[in-house]
C-alpha positions in Angstrom: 133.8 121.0 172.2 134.6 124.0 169.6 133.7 127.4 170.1 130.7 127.5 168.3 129.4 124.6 169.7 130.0 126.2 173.5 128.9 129.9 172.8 125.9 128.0 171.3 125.4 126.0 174.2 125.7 128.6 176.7 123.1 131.1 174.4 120.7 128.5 174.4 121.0 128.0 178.3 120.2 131.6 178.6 117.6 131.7 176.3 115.8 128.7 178.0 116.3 130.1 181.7 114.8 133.5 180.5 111.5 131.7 178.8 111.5 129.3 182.0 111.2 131.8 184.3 108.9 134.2 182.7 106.4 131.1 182.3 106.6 130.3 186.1 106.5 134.0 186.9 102.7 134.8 184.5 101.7 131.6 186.0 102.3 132.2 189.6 100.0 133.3 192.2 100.7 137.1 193.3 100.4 140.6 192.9 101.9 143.0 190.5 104.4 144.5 192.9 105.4 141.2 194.1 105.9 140.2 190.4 107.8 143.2 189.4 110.1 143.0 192.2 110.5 139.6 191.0 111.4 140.3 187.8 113.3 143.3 188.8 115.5 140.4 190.9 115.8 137.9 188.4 116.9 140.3 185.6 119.5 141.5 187.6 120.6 138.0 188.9 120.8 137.2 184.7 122.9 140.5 184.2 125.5 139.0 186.4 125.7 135.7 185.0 125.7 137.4 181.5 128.6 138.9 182.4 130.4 136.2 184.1 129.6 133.9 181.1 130.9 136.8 178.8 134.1 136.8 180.9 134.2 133.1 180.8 134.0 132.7 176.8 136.2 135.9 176.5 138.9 134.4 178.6 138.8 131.0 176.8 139.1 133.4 173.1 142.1 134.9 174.7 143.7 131.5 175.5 143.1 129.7 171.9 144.3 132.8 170.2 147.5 133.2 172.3 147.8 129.1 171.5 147.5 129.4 167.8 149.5 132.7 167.8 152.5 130.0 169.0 
């Protein structure tokens, strides 16, 4: 798997988890301050793995340039 093909991979696995969960959150059953803490919650739960993705795609960068740079 190239690059392109995993940071493409991995934005579409965001993309889908952010439209998944908005659907389930209009569609479920509770109040507004329930919801917003909710989302509130989620958004920060998709912050971190944002970041830990970002990490993970920077590290690999790292390690293909320091192998072509041999």
């Amino acid at each position: 798997m190239n690059r392109d093909s995993s940071a493409g991979f991995f934005a579409g696995l965001i993309i889908g988890a952010v439209i998944g969960a908005a659907v389930g959150l209009l569609y479920a059953p509770q109040s507004g301050d329930e919801t917003r803490r909710l989302v509130k919650g989620k958004a920060a739960a998709t912050k971190e793995t944002l970041a830990k993705a970002a990490g993970r795609v920077k590290e690999a960068v790292s390690s293909k340039m320091a192998q072509a740079n041999d």
